[in-house]
Structures are given as C-alpha cells and as structure tokens.
C-alpha positions in Angstrom: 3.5 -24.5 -16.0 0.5 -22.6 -15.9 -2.6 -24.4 -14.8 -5.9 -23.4 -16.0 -7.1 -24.4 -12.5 -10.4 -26.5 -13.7 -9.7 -29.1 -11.0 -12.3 -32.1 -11.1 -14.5 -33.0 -8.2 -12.0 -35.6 -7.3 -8.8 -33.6 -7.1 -11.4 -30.9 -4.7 -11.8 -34.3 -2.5 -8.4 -35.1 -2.2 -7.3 -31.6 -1.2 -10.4 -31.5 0.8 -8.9 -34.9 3.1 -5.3 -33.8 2.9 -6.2 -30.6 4.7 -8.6 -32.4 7.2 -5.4 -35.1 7.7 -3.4 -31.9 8.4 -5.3 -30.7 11.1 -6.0 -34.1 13.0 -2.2 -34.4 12.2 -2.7 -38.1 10.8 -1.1 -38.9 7.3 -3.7 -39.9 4.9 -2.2 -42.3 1.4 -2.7 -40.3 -1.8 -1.9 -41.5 -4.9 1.0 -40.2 -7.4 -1.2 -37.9 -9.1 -3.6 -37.3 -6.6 -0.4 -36.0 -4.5 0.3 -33.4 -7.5 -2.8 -32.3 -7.9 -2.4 -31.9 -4.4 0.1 -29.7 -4.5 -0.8 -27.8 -7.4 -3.7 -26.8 -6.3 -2.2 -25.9 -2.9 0.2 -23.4 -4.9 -2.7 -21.8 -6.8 -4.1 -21.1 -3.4 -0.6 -19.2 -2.3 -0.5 -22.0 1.1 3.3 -23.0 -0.1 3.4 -24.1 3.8 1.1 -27.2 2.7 1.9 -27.0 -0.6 5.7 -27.9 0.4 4.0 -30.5 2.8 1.9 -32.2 0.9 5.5 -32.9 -1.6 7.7 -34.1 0.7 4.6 -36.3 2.5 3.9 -37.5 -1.3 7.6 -38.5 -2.0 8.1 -40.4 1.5 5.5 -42.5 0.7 6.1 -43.1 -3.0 9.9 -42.4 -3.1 10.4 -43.7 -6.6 7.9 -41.2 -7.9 9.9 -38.6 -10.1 7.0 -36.7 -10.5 6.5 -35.7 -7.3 10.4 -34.4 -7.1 9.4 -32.2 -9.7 6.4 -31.1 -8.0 8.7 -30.8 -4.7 11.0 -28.7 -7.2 8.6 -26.3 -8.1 7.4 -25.7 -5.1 11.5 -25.0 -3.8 11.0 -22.5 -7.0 8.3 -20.8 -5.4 9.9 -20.4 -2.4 12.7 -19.0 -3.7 15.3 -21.9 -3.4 16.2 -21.7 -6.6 19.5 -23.5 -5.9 17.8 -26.2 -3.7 15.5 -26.8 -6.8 18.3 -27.8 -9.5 19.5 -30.3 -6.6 16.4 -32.2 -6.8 16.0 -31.2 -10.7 18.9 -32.7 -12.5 19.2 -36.3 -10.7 15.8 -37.2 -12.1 16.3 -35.6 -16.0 17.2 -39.0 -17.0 13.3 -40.1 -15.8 11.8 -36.6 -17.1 13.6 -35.9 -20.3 10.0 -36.1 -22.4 8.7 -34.0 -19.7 8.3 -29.9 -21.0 7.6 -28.9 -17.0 10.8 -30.5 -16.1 13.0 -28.0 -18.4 10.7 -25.1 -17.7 11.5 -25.8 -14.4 15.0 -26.2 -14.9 14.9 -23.4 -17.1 13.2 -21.2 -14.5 15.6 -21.9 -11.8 18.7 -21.3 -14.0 17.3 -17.8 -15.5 16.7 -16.4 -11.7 19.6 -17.7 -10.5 21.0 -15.6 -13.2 22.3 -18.2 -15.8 20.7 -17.4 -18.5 22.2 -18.8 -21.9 21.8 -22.6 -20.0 18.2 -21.6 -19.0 17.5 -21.4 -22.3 19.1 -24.4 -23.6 16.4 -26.1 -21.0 13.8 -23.4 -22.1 14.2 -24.7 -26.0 13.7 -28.2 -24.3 10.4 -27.4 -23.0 9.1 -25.9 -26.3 10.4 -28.6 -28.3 8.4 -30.8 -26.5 5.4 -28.7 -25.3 3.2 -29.7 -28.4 0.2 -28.2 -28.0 0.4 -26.6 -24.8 3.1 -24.6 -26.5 1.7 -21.2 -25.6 1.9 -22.1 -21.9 5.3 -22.7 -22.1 6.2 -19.3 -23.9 3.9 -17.6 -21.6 5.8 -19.1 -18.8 8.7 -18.2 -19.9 7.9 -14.1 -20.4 6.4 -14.4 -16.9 9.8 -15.5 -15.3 11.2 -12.7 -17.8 9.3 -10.1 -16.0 10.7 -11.8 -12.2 14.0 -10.5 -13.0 13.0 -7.1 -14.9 14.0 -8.3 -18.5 10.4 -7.0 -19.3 11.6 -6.2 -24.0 12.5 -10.4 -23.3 9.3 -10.5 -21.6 7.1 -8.9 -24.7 9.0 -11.5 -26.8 7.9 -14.4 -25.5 4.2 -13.4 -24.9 4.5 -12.3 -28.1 5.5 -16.2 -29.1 2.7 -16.8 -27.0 0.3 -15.3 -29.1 1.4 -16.9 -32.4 1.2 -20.4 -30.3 -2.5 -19.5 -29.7 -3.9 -15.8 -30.7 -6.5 -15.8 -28.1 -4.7 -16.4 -24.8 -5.9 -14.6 -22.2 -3.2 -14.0 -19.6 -0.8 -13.1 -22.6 -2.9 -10.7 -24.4 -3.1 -8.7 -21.0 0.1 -8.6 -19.8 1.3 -7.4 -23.3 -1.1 -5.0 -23.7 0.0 -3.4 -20.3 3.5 -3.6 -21.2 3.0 -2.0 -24.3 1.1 0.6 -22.2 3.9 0.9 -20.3 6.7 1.3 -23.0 3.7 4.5 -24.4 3.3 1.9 -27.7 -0.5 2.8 -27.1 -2.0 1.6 -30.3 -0.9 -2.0 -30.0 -1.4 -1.7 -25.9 -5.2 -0.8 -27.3 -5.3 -3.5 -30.0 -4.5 -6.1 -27.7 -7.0 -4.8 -24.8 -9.9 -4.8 -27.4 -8.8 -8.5 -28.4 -8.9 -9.8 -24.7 -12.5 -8.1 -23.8 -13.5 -9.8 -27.1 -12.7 -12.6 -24.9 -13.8 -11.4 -21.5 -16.3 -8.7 -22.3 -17.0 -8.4 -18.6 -13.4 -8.0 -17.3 -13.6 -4.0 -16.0 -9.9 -4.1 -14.9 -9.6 -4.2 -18.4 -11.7 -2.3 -19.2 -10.4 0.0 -17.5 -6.6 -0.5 -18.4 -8.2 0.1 -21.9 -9.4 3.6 -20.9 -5.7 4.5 -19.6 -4.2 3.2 -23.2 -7.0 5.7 -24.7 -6.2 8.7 -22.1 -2.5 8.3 -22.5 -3.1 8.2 -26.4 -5.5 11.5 -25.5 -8.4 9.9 -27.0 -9.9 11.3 -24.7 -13.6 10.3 -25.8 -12.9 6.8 -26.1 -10.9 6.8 -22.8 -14.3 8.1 -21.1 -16.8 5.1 -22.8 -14.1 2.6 -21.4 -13.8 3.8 -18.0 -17.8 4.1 -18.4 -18.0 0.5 -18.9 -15.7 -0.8 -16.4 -17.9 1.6 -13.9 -21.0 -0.2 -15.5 -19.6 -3.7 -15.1 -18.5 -2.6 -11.4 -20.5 0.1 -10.1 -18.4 0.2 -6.6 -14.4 0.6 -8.7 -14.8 4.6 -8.0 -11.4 5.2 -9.6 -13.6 4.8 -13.4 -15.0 7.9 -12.1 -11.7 9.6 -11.5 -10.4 8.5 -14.7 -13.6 9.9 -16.2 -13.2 13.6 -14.5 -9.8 13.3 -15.5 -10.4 12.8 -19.0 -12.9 15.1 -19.2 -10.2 17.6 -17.9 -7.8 16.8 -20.1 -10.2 17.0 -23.2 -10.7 20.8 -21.8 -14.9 20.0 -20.9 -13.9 21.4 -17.7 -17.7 21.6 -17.1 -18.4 17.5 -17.2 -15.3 16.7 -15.3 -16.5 19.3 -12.4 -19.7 16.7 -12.3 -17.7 13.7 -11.9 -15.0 15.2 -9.3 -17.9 16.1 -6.9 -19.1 12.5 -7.5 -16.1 11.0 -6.7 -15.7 13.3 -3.4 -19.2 11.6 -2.1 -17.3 8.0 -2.2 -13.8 9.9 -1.1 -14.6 13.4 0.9 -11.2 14.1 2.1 -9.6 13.6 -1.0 -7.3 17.2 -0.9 -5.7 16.5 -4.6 -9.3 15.7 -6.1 -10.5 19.6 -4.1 -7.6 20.7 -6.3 -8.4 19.3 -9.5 -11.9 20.5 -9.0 -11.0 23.9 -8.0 -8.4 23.8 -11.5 -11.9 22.8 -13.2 -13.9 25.9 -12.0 -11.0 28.0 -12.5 -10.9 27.1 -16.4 -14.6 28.2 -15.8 -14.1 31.3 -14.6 -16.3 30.4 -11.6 -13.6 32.0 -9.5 -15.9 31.6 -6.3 -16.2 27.8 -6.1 -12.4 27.5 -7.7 -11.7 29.7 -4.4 -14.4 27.4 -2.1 -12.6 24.2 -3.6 -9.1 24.9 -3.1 -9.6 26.5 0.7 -11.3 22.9 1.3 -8.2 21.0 0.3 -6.2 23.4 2.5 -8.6 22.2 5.6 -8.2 18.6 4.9 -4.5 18.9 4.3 -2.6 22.7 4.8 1.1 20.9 3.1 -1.0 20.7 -0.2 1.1 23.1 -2.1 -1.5 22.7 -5.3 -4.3 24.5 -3.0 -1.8 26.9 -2.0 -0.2 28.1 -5.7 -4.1 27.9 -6.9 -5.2 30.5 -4.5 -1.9 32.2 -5.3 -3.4 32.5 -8.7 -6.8 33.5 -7.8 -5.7 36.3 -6.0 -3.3 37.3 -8.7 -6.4 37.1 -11.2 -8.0 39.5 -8.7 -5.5 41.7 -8.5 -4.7 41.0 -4.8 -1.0 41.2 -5.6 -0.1 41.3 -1.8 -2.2 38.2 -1.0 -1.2 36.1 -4.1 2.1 36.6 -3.1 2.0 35.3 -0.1 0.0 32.2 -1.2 2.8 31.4 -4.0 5.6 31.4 -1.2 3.7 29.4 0.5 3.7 26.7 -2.2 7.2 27.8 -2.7 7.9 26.9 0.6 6.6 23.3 0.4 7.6 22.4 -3.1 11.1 24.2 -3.9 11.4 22.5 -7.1 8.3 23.6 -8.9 9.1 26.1 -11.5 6.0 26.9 -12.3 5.1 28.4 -9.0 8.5 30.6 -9.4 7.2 31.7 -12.9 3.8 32.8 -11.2 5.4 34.5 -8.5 8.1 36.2 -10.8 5.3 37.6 -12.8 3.1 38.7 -9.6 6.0 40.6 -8.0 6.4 41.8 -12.0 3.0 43.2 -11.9 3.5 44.9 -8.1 6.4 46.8 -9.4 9.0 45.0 -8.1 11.2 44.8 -10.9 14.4 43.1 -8.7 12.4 40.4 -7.0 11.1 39.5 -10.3 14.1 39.1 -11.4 15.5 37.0 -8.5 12.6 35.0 -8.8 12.9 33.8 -12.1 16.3 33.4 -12.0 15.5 30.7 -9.6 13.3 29.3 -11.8 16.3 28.6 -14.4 18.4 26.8 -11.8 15.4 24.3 -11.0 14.7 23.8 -14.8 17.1 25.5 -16.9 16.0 23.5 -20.0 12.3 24.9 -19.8 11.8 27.5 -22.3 9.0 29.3 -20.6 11.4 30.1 -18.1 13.3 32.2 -20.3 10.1 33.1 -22.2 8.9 34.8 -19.0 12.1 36.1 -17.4 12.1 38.4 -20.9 8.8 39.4 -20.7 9.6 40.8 -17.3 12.7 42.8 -18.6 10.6 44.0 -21.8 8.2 45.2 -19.6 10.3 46.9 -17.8 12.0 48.9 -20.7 15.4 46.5 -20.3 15.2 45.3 -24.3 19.4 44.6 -24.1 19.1 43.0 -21.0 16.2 41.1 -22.5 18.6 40.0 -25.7 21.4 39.0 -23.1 19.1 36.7 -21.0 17.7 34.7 -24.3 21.7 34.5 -25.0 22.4 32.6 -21.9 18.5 30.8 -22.3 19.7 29.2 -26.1 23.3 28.4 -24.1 20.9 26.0 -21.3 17.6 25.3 -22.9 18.8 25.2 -27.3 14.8 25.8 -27.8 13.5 26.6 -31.1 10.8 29.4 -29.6 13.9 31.0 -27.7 15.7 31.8 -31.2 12.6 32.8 -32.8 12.1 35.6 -29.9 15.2 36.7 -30.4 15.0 37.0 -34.1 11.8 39.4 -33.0 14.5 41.2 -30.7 17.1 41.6 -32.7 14.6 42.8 -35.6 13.6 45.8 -33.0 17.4 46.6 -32.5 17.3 46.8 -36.3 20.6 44.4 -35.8 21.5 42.4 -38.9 22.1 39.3 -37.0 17.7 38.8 -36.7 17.9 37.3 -40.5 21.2 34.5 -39.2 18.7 33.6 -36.2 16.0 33.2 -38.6 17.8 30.9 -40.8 19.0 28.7 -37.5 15.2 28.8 -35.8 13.5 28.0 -39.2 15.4 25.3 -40.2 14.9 23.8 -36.4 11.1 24.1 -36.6 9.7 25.9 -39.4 6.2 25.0 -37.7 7.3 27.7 -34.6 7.6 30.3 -37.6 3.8 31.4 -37.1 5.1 32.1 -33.3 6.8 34.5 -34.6 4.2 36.5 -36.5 2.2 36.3 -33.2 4.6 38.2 -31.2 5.8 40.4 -34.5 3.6 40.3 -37.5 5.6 42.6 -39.4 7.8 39.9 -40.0 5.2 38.6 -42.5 6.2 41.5 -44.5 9.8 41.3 -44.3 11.0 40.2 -47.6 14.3 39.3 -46.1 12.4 36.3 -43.8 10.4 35.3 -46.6 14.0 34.8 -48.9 15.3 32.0 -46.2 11.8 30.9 -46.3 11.8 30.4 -50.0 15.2 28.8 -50.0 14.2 26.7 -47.2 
C-alpha cells in the first residue's frame, strides 16, 4: 500500500544499522516490525537489492513471521515476479485474511499477471477491510491500473479515491493529468486548482495547470500559471517556453518574441525556439529579424525544414519567386509529408507563371492529405487564376469525393452560380444543411449571393 513515508526516528535507526550490517557483512537481529519498516523504507528508496535482503534476512530469523512473507511478497511484486509473489502469497492467507495489504497484494499480482476478474475478487477484499485507509487502497488499485494501460479503469478508481477522502494528494494529480490527457480540460483544471489548494507551492503543478489552460486556449490563465510555477522555481525554463508559447497562440506575437529571446539565453542553440521566434516577427511584419531568426536555426541545425519553408515564405512575401522556391524544396526535400509546404510552393510557382508545376505541386499535396480542404481550396484558386473555371468545377468534384468538406460545396455553389448552372441552388441546400455557419463563407467569396432570392428560399425553409 502506499506509505506516506513519515518514518519515526526509530525506523531511520534501524535502516541506518541494517545498512552499516550490510557493509561489514555481519547480520544484525531486527525485530518483526522493525524488519518491515526495514524493508519498506528500502523500497521507497528504489534499493530493491536491500530491500529483497533485508526480507529474506528478516524471515530466516523469524520464520513464523507472516508478515514479513508479505513484505518478501511485495518486494517479488516490485521486482516483477509476479508469479513468485502468489507462491509466497496464498500459503499464509489463512494468517492474513484481516489483512487489506495482503489482498491488495494478491490483487496486484493477479491483475498484472493478467487475471483480472480474480484480482478483483482480492481487490474487493482489501476495501472491505481497508476502513479508513480506504482511499489508499482505491488509489492503489488505479495505480496498478495504469501499469498495464487500463488508464478509463484507472480514472475509476482514483475517482473512488476521491470520494474515500476528497483531498488526496497523489489522486487528485494523477486524475487531473489523465483527464488532461483524455482533452476533458475543465475537470483536468478543477482537480489541479483543488491539489495546489493543498500544495500551493507545487510548480510541476502549477505548471500542468497552465497546459490544462493552454490546451483549453485560455490562454491568459495558462500564462499566470506558468508564471507561477516560474515564480515558485525560477530555474524550470520550460514556464518560459510555455509562456512565449501561449503568448503565440493568443496572437500577442509581440510578448512571446520577449520570452523566446529569454528562453534562448538559458537554451542558445535551441533551432525550433529560432523558428518560433522568427514565426513571431513574421506575424509582426518585422521581416528583417523573422529573416535573422530563421537563418540562425539553419546554422545551428541546416535539416530544420521549419527554418527552411519560413525563409521560403519570406522570400515569396518579397517577391523573390526564384529564391522562395528554392527554399520550399528544400523543406520539401526534408519533410515529404508536409502539405503545407506543397500548398506554399504550389502557389509560389502559381505566382511565377508556371501554371503546370502548380498544378503538379498541389496535386501532390492531395495525395499526402487528401482530406484537407485547403488543399482543394488552393488547387482551385490556381486554376481560377488561370482562367480554367471548368477545370476548377472538376477538381472541387473529385475534392468533395476525398475530403466531404462543407467549405468545398459552398465554393462550388459560388462556381456553379458563375456557370449560371441550376445545380448551384441543390449544392446550396446540401452545404447549408451541413454547416449553415460556413454560409457567410460564401458571401465572402460571392456576395451576390446575399441577394439571390433563390439561396434565401432554402434558407428560409431551413
């Protein structure tokens, strides 16, 4: 079970002679419970070595001492002899059968051994009679849970955990990083606040609280947490990461340029950080330091295809078609899969006149991600501009076929309404009823459509 590790003076003193009895290699007598502590204490410490030692040194001298085969047990558990464990379990049940560790441990051993309706027959054991240490045992339990990847059984029994006794540390963090992890970010937030209510001074969680917050893009709250955690700890530079990143994310592309260069004077080759800072300047139109930033992660690390594709788009912003080019390939070359860096380059050789590698380019794109409806989006801009409004109409036809998006059929409705084809009003119906949100899409690209008393009969039938 879980120990809150308050050991007495006494219990330090035992350990203290067992470990100085170890290294003159004479045995040293110990009592029963002085043994387990013994042991217990040895396992907190990781030293299973001793730990297993001290058990087996314990139960030659007091070989009638069922405790200590439990102890012995857990430490087999430990170890990873899950098998060897039951052997030394179930002779002494008889002697432990009021004991909850001894079906926790039996329990334990079953469930990784994968047996898992008989671990919880021994499981129920234990709660029945935990009493008041009730909450230990259910914590327990989700922690061996989480061993074998059963982490929805997990939650359940730190949940149970929390009814036992609402204010148990270790259970209200692991759930609240759990539910982190399963994106449930208001309870993962709930549960974070309720532990540093506890622990005010904890900045791990602190910090776990500002991920909840980022990941829920509260993005303001994210940044105080990560603030405190910093405060708490003023060497845990990854609070100011977090903070430049949230700042980023929350479009104040100004503050997070501040904290990236602060992180960069604890971590100066960081190439992905140069990036992220160059993506900040950028945003900022400060095109010379978004230029300065990204050649610097290209000198710390020239396979960072981020620095690459962001000089690509410098370029392109500059109207150095040629060199932007060449810059996009080679972030093509080191990330294939990237669509985004065929988009970029599709519309680049687009705006050189190169109408067929344009083409060829994004069509590459819709084999990486066929499903991405910028894709399409962008491969018709490119025939539009071009004057190629059929082939445009033919390329959304096979984009609905891969991708089914709601803002394909609504450009096509915009299409087909140029053709002056009937078939706009059918698309209309299909697209609206999808996502009648996407509708003021439409007007964006056509606001005639506004005025189209046609559209605005589906809408009112809608």
């Amino acid at each position: 079970m879980a120990e809150k590790n308050s050991w007495s003076i006494e219990d330090n003193e035992a350990l203290n002679r067992f470990k100085q009895s170890l290294n003159t290699g004479k045995n040293k007598y110990f009592d029963v419970s002085e043994f387990e502590g013994i042991v217990e204490m040895l396992l907190a410490e990781g030293d299973l070595g001793n730990s297993e030692k001290a058990a087996l040194q314990g139960i030659q001298i007091h070989p009638n001492a069922s405790p200590l085969r439990v102890k012995y047990a857990q430490v087999l558990i430990n170890k990873g002899k899950y098998e060897d464990a039951l052997t030394i379990l179930i002779p002494n049940e008889e002697q432990e059968k009021n004991n909850p560790d001894f079906y926790l441990l039996k329990g334990t051993a079953l469930l990784l051994l994968g047996k898992e309706k008989e671990a919880k027959i021994a499981y129920n054991q234990s709660i029945h009679l935990a009493g008041s240490d009730a909450d230990n045992v259910f914590y327990n339990i989700g922690s061996t849970y989480v061993q074998i990847g059963n982490i929805a059984e997990a939650v359940y029994y730190y949940e149970k955990t929390l009814d036992a006794n609402s204010k148990h540390e270790m259970a209200l963090y692991d759930l609240a990083f759990f539910y982190e992890q399963q994106e449930n970010f208001e309870r993962s937030i709930e549960l974070y606040n309720r532990f540093l209510d506890i622990d005010p001074y904890n900045y791990s969680a602190w910090f776990n609280l500002g991920l909840a917050h980022s990941h829920n893009e509260q993005y303001d709250k994210a940044i105080e947490a990560y603030e405190f955690a910093l405060a708490i700890n003023d060497q845990f530079y990854q609070a100011i990461y977090n903070i430049a990143n949230a700042y980023s994310n929350n479009d104040e592309f100004d503050k997070a340029a501040v904290r990236y260069k602060e992180y960069l004077d604890f971590d100066s080759n960081n190439d992905d950080v140069y990036c992220y800072l160059g993506e900040c300047y950028l945003n900022l139109n400060n095109i010379i330091n978004a230029e300065r930033s990204y050649q610097k992660a290209l000198y710390i690390n020239k396979k960072n295809d981020t620095a690459w594709f962001g000089l690509g788009l410098i370029y392109w912003i500059e109207q150095k078609l040629h060199d932007s080019i060449i810059y996009l390939e080679k972030a093509i070359k080191i990330d294939k899969k990237n669509s985004e860096y065929w988009i970029t380059l599709a519309k680049v050789y687009s705006d050189s006149g190169n109408i067929n590698k344009a083409v060829k380019t994004i069509k590459n794109a819709a084999k990486i991600e066929p499903e991405y409806s910028e894709v399409w989006l962008t491969y018709v801009d490119i025939l539009l501009e071009n004057g190629m409004r059929k082939e445009a109409i033919n390329a959304l036809v096979e984009g609905i076929e891969k991708s089914n998006n709601a803002y394909l059929k609504y450009r096509m409705v915009d299409l087909l309404l140029l053709e002056e084809d009937p078939n706009a009003y059918m698309w209309f119906k299909i697209a609206y009823e999808e996502n009648p949100e996407l509708y003021n899409y439409l007007i964006e690209i056509n606001k005639s459509v506004a005025y189209d008393s046609k559209i605005q009969s589906i809408i009112d039938k809608s």
